[in-house]
N, C-alpha and C positions, 0 to 999 in steps of 0.2 A: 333265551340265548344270551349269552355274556360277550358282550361288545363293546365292552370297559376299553380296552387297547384302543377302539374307533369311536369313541362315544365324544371326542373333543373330535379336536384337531383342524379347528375353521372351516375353511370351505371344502379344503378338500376332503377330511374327515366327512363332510357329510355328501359329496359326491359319491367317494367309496361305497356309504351304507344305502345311496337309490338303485345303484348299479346291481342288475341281474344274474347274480354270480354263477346260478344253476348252468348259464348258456356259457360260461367260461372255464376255457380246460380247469383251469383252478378249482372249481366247482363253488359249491355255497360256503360261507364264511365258516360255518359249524365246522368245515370240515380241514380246515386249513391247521397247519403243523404249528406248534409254540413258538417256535422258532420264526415263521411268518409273523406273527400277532406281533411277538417281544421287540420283531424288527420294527412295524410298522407304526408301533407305540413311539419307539424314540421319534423315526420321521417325521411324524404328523405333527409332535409337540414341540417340534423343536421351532427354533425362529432360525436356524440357518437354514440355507437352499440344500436339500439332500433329495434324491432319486434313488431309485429301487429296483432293478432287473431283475424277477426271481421265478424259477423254475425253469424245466426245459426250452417254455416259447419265450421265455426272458419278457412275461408281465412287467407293465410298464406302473409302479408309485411314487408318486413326488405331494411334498406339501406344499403351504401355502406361501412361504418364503422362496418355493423353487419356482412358482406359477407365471409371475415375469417374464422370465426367459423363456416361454412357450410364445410369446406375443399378446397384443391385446385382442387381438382377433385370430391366432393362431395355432397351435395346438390343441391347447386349453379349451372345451373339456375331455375332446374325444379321447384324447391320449392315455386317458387312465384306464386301466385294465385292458388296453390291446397289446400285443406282441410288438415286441423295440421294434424290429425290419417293416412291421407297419405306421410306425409312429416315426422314424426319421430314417427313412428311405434313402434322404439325400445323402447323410454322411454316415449310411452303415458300415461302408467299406473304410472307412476309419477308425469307427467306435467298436463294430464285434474282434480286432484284432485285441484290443485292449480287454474285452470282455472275456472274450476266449481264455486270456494270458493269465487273469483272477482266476477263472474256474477253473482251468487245469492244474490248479497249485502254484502257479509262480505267484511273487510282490505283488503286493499294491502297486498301483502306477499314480504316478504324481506330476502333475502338471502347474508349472507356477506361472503366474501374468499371462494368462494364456490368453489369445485373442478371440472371442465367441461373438460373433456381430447378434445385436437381438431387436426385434420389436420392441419399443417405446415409446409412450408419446403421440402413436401414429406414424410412425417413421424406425427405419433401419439403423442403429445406432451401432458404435462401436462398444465394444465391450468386456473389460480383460476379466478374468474368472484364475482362480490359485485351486485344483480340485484335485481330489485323488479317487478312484476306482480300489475297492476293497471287495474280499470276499465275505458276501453273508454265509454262517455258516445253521444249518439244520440240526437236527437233535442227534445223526449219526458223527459228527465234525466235521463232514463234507459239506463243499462249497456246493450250495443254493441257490447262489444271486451273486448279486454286485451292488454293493451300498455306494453311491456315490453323495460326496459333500464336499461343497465348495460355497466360497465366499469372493464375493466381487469386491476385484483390488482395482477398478478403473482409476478412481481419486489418486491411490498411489504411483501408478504408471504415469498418467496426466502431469501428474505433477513433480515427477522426475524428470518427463521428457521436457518439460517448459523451462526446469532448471539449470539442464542441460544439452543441449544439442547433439553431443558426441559423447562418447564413452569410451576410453580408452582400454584395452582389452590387454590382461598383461597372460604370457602363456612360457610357460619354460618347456624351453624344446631340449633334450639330450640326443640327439640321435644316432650320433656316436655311441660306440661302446653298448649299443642295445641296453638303454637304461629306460625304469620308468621314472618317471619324475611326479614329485607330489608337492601340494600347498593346504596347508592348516590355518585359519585364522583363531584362535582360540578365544577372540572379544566376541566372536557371530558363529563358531563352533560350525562356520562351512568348509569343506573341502571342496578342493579340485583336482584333476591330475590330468596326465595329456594321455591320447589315443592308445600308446601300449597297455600303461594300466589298467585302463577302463575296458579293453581286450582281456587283459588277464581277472578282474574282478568280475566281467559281465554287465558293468553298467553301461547303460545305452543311452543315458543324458551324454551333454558335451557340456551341461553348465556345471554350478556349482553346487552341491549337496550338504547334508549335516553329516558331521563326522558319524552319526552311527550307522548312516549307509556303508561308507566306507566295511567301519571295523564291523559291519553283519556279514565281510566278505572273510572277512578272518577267521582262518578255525578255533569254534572254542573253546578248547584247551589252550590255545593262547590266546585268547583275547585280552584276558586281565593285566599276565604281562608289558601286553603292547598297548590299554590306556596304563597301567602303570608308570610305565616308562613315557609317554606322552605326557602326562601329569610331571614326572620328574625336569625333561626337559623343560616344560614351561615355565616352571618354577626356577626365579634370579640364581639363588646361591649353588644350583647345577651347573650353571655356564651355560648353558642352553645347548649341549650335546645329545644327540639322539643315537644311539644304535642299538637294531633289535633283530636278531633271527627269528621269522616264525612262517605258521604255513598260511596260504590262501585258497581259498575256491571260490571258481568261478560258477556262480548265481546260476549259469543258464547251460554249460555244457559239465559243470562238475569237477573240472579238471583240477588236479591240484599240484601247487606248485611251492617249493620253499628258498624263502625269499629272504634278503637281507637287505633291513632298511638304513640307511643314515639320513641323517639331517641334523637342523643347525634352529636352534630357537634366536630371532630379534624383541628384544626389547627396547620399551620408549622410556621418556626419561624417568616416567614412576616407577620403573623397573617392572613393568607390566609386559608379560609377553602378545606382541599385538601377528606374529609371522612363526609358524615351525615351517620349514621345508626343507625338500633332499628327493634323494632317488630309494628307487626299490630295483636291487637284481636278482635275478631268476639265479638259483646256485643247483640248480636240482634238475636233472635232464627229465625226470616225470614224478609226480604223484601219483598212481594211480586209483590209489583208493576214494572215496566219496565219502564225505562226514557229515551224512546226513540228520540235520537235528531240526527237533521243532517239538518244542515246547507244546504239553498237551492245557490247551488255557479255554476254557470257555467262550462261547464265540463276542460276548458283549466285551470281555475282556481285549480280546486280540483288536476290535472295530474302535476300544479306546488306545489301545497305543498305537495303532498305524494311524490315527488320525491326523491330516497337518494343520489343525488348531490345536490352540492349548486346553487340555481337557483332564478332569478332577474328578474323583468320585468321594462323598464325605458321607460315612456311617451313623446310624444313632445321633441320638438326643444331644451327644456330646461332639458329634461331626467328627469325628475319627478319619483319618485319611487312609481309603481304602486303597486307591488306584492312581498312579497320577503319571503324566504322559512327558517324554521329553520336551515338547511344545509348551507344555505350561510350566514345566521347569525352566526352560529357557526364557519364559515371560520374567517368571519370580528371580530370576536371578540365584535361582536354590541349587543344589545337588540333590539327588533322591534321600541321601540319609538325612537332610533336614525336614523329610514329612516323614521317616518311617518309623509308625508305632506313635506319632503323634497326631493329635487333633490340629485340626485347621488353625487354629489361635494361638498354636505354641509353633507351630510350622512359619504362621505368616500372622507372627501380634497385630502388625499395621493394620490389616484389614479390621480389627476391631473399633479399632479406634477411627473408622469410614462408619459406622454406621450396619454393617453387613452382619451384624450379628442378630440385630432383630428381623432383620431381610429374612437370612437362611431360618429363624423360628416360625414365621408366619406362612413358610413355604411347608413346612415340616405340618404345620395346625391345619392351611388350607387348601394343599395343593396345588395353589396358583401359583403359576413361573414368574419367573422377575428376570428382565432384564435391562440392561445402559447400556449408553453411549458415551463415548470419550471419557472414563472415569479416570481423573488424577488419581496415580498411586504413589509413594515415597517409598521404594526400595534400595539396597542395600547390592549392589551388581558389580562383582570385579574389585569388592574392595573400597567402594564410592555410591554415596548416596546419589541416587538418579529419580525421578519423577517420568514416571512410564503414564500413556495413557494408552485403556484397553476399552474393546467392544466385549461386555461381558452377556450371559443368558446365564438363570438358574432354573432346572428344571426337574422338578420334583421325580424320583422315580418309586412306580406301584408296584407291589408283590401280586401276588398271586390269587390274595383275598381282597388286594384294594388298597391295604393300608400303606400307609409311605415310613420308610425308613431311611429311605438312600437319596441324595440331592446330588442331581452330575452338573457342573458346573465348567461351560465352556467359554474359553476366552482367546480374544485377537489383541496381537501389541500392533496400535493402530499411531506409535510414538512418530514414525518415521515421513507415516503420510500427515498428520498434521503440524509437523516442522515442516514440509515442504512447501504444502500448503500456504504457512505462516510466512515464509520465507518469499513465497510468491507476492501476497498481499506486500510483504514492507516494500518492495523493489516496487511494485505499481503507486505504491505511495508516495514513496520517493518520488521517482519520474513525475507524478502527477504536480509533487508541490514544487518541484524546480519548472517547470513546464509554467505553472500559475503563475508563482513569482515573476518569474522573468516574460508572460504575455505572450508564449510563443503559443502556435498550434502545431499540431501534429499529423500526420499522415502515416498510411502502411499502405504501397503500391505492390498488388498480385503483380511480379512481371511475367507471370503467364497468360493471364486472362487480361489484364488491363485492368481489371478492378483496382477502384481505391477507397479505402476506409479516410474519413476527415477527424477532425474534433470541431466543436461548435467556433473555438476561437480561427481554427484555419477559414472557415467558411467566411467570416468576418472579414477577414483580413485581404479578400479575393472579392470583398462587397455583396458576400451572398448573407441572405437570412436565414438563409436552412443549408444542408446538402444537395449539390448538383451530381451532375456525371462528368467525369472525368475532362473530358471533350472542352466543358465549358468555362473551369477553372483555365485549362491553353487558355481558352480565345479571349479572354480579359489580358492576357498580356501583351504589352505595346510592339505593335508591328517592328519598331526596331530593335525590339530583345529575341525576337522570337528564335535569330539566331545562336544567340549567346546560352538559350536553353536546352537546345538540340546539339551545342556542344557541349554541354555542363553534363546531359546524358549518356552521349557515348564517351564522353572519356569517366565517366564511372564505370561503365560496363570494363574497362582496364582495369581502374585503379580499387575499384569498390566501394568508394563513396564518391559522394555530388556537393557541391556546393556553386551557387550563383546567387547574384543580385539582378533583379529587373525591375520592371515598372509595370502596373495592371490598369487598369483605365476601369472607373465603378461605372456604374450605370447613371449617376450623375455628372458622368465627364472628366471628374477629379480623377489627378494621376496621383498615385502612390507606390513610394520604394518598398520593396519583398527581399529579404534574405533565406535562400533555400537549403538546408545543409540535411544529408543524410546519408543512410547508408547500407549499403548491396548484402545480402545475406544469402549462403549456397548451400544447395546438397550436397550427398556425401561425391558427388561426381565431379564437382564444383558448377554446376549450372546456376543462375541467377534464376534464384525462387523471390524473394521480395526485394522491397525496399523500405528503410524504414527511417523519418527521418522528421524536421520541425520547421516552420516556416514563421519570420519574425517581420513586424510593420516597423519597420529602419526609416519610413517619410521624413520623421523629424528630425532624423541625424543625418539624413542627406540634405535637406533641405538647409538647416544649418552650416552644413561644410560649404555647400557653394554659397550660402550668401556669406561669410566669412571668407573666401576664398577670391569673393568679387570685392569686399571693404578693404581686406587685406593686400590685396593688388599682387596675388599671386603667391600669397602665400598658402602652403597646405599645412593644413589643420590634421592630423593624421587623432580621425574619430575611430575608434573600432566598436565600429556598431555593433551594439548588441555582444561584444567582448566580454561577457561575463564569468569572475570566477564565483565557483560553487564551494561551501564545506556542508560539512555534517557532523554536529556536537554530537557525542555522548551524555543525555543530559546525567544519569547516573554515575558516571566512572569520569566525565567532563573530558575523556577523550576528545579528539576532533581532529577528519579530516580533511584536505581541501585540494583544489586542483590546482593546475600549474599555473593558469591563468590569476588565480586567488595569489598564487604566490609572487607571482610580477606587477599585482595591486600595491601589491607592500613591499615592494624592489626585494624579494627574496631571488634564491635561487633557485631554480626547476628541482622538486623534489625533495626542498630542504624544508623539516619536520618541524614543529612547534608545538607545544601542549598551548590549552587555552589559557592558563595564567600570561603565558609568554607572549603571545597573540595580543592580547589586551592591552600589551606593558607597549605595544606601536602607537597607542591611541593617546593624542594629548591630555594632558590631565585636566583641561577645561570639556572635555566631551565624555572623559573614559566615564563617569558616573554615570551620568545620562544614558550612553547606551548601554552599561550595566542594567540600568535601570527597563530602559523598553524593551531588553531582549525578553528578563525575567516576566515583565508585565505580561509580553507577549504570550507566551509560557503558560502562566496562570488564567489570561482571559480567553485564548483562545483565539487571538486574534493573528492578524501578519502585522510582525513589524517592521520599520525602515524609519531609516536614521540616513543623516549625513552628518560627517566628522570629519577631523584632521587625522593624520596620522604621519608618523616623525620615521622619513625612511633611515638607515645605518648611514647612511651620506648625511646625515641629518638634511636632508632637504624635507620638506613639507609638503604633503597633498591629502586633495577632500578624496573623500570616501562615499559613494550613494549606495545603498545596504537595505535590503529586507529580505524576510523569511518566515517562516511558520513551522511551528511544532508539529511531530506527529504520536500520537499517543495509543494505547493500547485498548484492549475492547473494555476497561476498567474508567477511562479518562484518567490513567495515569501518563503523563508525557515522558518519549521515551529517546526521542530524539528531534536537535532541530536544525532544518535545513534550510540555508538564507543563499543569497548571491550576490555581490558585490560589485559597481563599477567605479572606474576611477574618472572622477568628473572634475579632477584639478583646472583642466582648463579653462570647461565651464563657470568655476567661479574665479579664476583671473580675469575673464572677457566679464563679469556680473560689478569685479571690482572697479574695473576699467571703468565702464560704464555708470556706475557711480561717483566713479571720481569728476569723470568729466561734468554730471550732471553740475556735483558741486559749485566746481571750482566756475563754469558759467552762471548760474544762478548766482552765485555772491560777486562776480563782476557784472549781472545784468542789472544789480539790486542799486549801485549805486547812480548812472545814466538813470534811470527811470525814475529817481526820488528826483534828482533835478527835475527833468522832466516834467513829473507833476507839478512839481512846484512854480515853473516857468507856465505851465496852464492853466493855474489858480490865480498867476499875477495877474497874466492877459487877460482872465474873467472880467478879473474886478477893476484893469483899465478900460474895458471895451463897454463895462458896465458905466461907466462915470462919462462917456463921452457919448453915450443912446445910441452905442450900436449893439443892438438887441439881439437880433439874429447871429451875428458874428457870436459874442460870450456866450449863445447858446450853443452854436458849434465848439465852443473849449469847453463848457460844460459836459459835452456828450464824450470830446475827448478826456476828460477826466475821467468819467467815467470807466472807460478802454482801458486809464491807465490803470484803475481801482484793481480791474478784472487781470490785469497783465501783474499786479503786484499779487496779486494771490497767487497765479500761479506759479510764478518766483518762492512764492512762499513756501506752496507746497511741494516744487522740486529741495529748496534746501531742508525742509524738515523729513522728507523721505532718505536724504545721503545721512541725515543725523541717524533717524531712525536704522536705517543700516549699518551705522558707523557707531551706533550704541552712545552715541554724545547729543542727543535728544533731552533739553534740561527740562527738570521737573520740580514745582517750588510745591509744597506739600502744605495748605493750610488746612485750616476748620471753615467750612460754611454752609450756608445752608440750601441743603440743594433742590429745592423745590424755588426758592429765591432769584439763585443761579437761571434756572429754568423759563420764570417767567420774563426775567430781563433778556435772555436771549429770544423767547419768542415776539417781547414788544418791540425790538429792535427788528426784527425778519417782518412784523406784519406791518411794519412802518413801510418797508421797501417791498409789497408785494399790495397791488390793489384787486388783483382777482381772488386769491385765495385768502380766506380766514381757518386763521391758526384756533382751533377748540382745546383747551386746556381741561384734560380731565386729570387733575394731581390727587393725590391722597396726602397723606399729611406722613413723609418720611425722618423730618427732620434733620442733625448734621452728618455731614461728613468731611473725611479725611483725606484728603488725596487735590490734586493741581488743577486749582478753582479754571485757568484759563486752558488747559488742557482739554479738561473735561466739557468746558461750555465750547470749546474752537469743537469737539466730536456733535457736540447738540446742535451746533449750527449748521454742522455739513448733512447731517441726517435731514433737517428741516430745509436747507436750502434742496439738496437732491429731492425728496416729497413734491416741492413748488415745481421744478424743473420736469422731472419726471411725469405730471399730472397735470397737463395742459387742458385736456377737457373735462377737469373736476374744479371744484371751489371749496373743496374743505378738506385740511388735514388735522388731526389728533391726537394731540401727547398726551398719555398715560404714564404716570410714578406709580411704582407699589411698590411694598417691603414681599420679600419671598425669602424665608430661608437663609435669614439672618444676612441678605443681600437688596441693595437697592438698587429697582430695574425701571429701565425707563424704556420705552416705544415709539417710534415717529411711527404713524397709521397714513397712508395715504391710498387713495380711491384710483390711481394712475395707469399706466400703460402695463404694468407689472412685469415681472420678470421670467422668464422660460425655467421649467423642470430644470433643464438641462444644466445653468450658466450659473444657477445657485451657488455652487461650490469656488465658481469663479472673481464672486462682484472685490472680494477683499483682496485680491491680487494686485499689485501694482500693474497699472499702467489698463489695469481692464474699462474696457467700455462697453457701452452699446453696440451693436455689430450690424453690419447690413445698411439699410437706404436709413434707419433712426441716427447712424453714427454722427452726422452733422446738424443734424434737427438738433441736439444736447452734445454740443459742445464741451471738450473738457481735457484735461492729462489723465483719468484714470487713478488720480493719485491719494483722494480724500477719503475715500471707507480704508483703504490701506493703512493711512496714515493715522485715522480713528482705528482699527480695530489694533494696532503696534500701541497705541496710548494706552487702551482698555488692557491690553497685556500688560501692560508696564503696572498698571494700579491694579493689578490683582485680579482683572474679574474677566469678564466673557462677552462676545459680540456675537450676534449672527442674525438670520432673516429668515421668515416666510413671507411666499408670493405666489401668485399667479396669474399665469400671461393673461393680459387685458383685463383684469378685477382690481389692481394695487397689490402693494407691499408693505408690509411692517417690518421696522427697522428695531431692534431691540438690543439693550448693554445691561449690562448689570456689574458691577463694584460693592464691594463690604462694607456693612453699616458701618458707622464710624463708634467705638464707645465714649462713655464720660468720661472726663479728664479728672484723674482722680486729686 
């Protein structure tokens, strides 16, 4: 028995061939009509979802692609070869009206985005399906069955509905005058028309169709005329005038009616017609006749053009185009006479130059299908090169002895869902890298259920390590806010967004400032479905304003915390736009526009390079950057700028856009300048009392010494001492206002720095009798750079070592050459320093923190003041340590070369 039609077809191909046919009205496969086989062939082989109704009890086939939507534990297997009213019971009184309406001669029925819930997963999923109901037809022309194929548009639905919330519905009503009214889009080739028309055509959608539904209501003998004259209007040098006499019948009762259309073509500015419409009236009190026509086409023929995928049929060796369907003309962007009486390669060259021509030969040699996913194609559509991408299948088709000849080749334009897709992704990007940047966390509150989704940074910022439930974020907030949040609530539920500040209390006691801003989103009824909104840690800028506001004796410091504006470069086109907030950074005016050259032209010309420079780096490495700068507002007044941000790039690591935020921190460094100044201008009036001073306790020494009072000159000796230690710090507050004030002098000799090294360590183990200083030096020879600079950083590194390591007795300097650089190390065995403070020890003013702070004594001002020196000559400072093992202190500066 020849079982060639079922000899594939995956699982369910070999389900079919265990099944018992003798016990089924169908009887044994031997006995089944060509017309069953020919059908059952395409289904089984195809990779799209297709089903099968055929014969009187409406036998139930489907392939492997349709098996899915049975469930994982539901339908599937019993479903095959029982009767439909056995196999979906639940929604017969749905599906046999449809069925009925194929077999008795009417249309196809066609359902787009339909909603079908199914098993997945283990669970009930939602599920949108585009299908149509067709008649199989038998070796008399009469209808057999009902071919169903469809293909699941969930992704495109999803992601329309995510893009937009609402869909504005546009409808031309005449109802005056007993008009029909019609709309044509000729770029998407849909119609629509309102409830008379679709009365007078027969159609029973209310949505939007392809215009050949439409004109298959037209009688025809005039059909040509009316796309004739439709082709005329839409073409520019017509005017875009429509009027046509001609007849119609209605699909379902016959009636015939002769109608006269007007309408009016829009076009855009490519002189592209993108709108036809107008009315159609009734001029004719009956038709009575019926024009019944129907093409007598073979039934594989008729099941490719009703088809609503785009669907090919390609002949011989040479791939001749036999058959080819509205659907995938509308892919190709073609009209029928660009495939007719041509080969695929003369119809559509581009595909050649894809690759798909040894594809369709090895289909032809082996029989095996081929199919893709999202294939980029470069078409030619409306006049304009476009790049469509398609879900394609190629599927060999068998004659009658076996041999193949004929390759039907179906496809989906899959363009629209993966722009929307793509479009979803950059908008989550976005949010995410403005979110990061600026440290905020996020939230989405169900205001039905009380659920709330967090982000790790929200959970943080509320003193949690993980997510809690809802309940327990409240109750970290300070009993006297709790009011302030309960009002910040209901009056969003008016206005539709929230904003507050409060205070949360961690579970270490410490209080912290919260900024909460978001915003109410409704159904179509207006009810309060979520909330969605960012929560920001403002501690430091409250904290700030009131102790500013307590030095300043009442004065307010107007911080707007966390006031950030946002842009967004075009790194390609170097577009850029940015928010209103951005624009009062730079004393703009709300809404007033700038390209990036003009942007840049605010920034002083001692910073504009610089952050030229780390946008671009940023860009290329990948990293976030942040800069502070000046910027010169039209008042010519002047203000700093605190600014970071991060690229975002495509699935290639090409960057494609980048998004920063910006505050204005002017005032911050006027209070930095202030505070510098004053250091100054004390420190050089403390420098001169003090030099007396000492000097008047060196005299005392050495008179109390000459007259044996021993004890006494020893007390002025101890006070020298005091004053040794008070003139350093003197020291190092005026060498920190220099180093900030860039007047930090620097005298640039030759010497030798391993020399250098050793006289600063004989001098340090002179004054230390617990620790010994271990000299491991290598032999670096000279260098170039501020002999007492460089040894004033060696002594602070070495004095910190001795300070810091009270219960060790040995520290270690190591010199070596690295890299055409000389780096030196203080090693010490000490208290070491915390993971955490790492990043902190070269900051001015940093200490020790905790019950160590007064055990080490100090202003915080000497690594600061060494690693500004180290910058100055060229090279690099920094440390490793760990708490309770010691720290190594490490510099490195550029060999010096020979003086030529």
């Amino acid at each position: 028995m020849n079982l060639g039609f079922i000899s594939k077809g995956g699982e369910c191909g070999t389900l079919i061939r265990s099944i018992d046919w003798a016990k089924n009205p169908l009887g044994p496969i031997e006995t089944w009509p060509q017309s069953l086989r020919t059908t059952l062939g395409i289904l089984l082989n195809s990779k799209f979802p297709m089903f099968l109704f055929w014969g009187p009890d409406l036998i139930c086939f489907y392939n492997d692609a349709y098996r899915p939507s049975l469930g994982i534990e539901g339908k599937h297997p019993r479903a095959m070869g029982k009767p439909g009213i056995e196999v979906w019971p639940e929604i017969w009184e749905v599906i046999k009206p449809l069925i009925d309406q194929v077999l008795s001669g009417g249309e196809a029925t066609w359902s787009e985005d339909q909603l079908i819930p199914i098993h997945r997963n283990g669970k009930l999923e939602e599920v949108y399906w585009t299908f149509s109901y067709s008649p199989a037809y038998d070796e008399t022309g009469e209808s057999a069955g009902v071919f169903v194929t469809c293909t699941e548009s969930t992704p495109k639905v999803k992601s329309l509905k995510a893009l937009s919330e609402s869909k504005d519905e546009l409808e031309f009503a005449l109802n005056a005058a007993e008009l029909g009214t019609w709309d044509y889009n000729p770029l998407t080739n849909k119609f629509t028309c309102n409830a008379r028309l679709r009365h007078w055509f027969g159609i029973a959608s209310d949505t939007e169709i392809d215009l050949s539904v439409a004109l298959n209501s037209i009688a025809e003998s005039d059909r040509k005329k009316v796309n004739e004259a439709i082709s005329k209007a839409v073409d520019y040098p017509s005017g875009g005038n429509y009027t046509e006499i001609y007849t119609i019948i209605n699909s379902k009762t016959g009636k015939e009616r002769l109608v006269k259309a007007k309408g009016k073509a829009l076009f855009n500015d490519q002189n592209i017609a993108y709108r036809l419409n107008g009315t159609l009236q009734d001029i004719t009190d009956e038709v009575a006749a019926q024009n019944a026509f129907k093409e007598s086409e073979e039934n594989f023929r008729k099941l490719i053009l009703q088809a609503p995928v785009g669907m090919i049929i390609l002949n011989g060796e040479q791939l001749f185009v036999e058959l080819v369907n509205d659907a995938y003309l509308n892919i190709a962007g073609k009209s029928r006479s660009d495939f007719a009486g041509k080969t695929l390669w003369e119809a559509l060259p581009e595909s050649k130059t894809l690759g798909f021509d040894n594809i369709l030969k090895n289909i032809m040699k082996t029989g095996i299908a081929h199919h893709g996913n999202e294939q980029p194609i470069n078409l030619i559509k409306n006049g304009q090169r476009q790049t469509v991408y398609i879900n394609y299948v190629y599927e060999p088709l068998k004659d009658a002895d076996g041999s193949i000849n004929r390759i039907m080749v179906v496809a989906i334009d899959v363009t629209e869902m993966l722009e929307s897709k793509r479009k979803i992704q950059d908008a989550e990007e976005r949010a995410r890298l403005s979110t990061a940047a600026a440290g905020l966390g996020t939230f989405d509150l169900d205001l039905r259920t009380g659920e709330m989704n967090t982000s790790e940074r929200f959970d943080e910022i509320f003193g949690y390590k993980h997510h809690v439930p809802r309940a327990s974020y409240v109750s970290v907030i300070h009993p006297d806010d709790h009011e302030i949040r309960l009002n910040a609530h209901r009056r969003a539920l008016d206005i539709g967004q929230i904003y507050y500040e409060v205070r949360v209390i961690w579970e270490d006691k410490s209080i912290h400032w919260i900024r909460v801003q978001g915003k109410i989103y409704y159904d179509g009824d207006g009810k309060a479905l979520r909330m969605l909104g960012t929560v920001m840690d403002i501690t430091q800028q409250r904290n700030a304003k009131e102790e500013l506001i307590r030095i300043n004796q009442r004065l307010e410091i107007a911080l707007e915390a966390g006031r950030f504006g946002s842009y967004e470069l075009d790194i390609k086109t170097n577009k850029i736009r940015f928010s209103d907030q951005f624009n009062k950074n730079y004393g703009l005016l709300p809404k007033k526009k700038l390209t990036y050259a003009e942007l840049l032209d605010f920034i002083e010309p001692d910073f504009k390079e610089n952050v030229v420079k780390a946008i671009n780096n940023a860009i290329l490495e990948g990293t976030i950057y942040q800069a502070e700068y000046q910027i010169r507002w039209s008042d010519d007044s002047i203000h700093w700028i605190k600014e970071s941000g991060k690229a975002q790039y495509d699935e290639k690591g090409i960057p494609l856009t980048f998004i920063g935020v910006s505050f204005d921190i002017t005032e911050t460094k006027q209070l930095q300048q202030q505070k510098d100044d004053f250091i100054g201008i004390a420190s050089h009036e403390l420098k001169t009392p003090v030099t007396s001073i000492k000097a008047y306790a060196q005299v005392l020494e050495r008179i109390l010494l000459k007259k044996g009072d021993v004890m006494e000159a020893g007390l002025m000796k101890k006070m020298d001492l005091q004053l040794n230690r008070l003139t350093n710090l003197i020291g190092d507050l005026l060498d920190v206002t220099k180093v900030n004030s860039g007047k930090l002098q620097y005298n640039l000799t030759h010497f030798d720095f391993n020399e250098m090294v050793r006289s600063e360590v004989e001098e340090l183990q002179r004054a230390t009798e617990k620790h010994q200083i271990i000299e491991n030096l290598e032999e670096v020879g000279l260098v170039y750079a501020d002999r007492e600079r460089i040894s004033q950083v060696v002594t602070n590194l070495l004095t910190n070592a001795i300070k810091y390591s009270p219960n060790s007795e040995k520290i270690v300097v190591h010199t070596m050459i690295e890299n055409d650089n000389v780096v030196l190390c203080v090693e010490d065995f000490g208290i070491g320093i915390a993971e955490t403070n790492l990043n902190k020890v070269f900051e001015q003013f940093y200490r020790v923190s905790g019950s160590m702070q007064h055990t080490f004594p100090g202003l915080g001002l000497g690594l600061y003041i060494s690693s500004e020196i180290i910058k100055r000559e060229g090279g690099k400072i920094w440390v490793s340590s760990k708490e309770g093992e010691g720290s190594k202190f490490w510099f490195s500066i550029p060999i010096q070369r020979p003086i030529a």
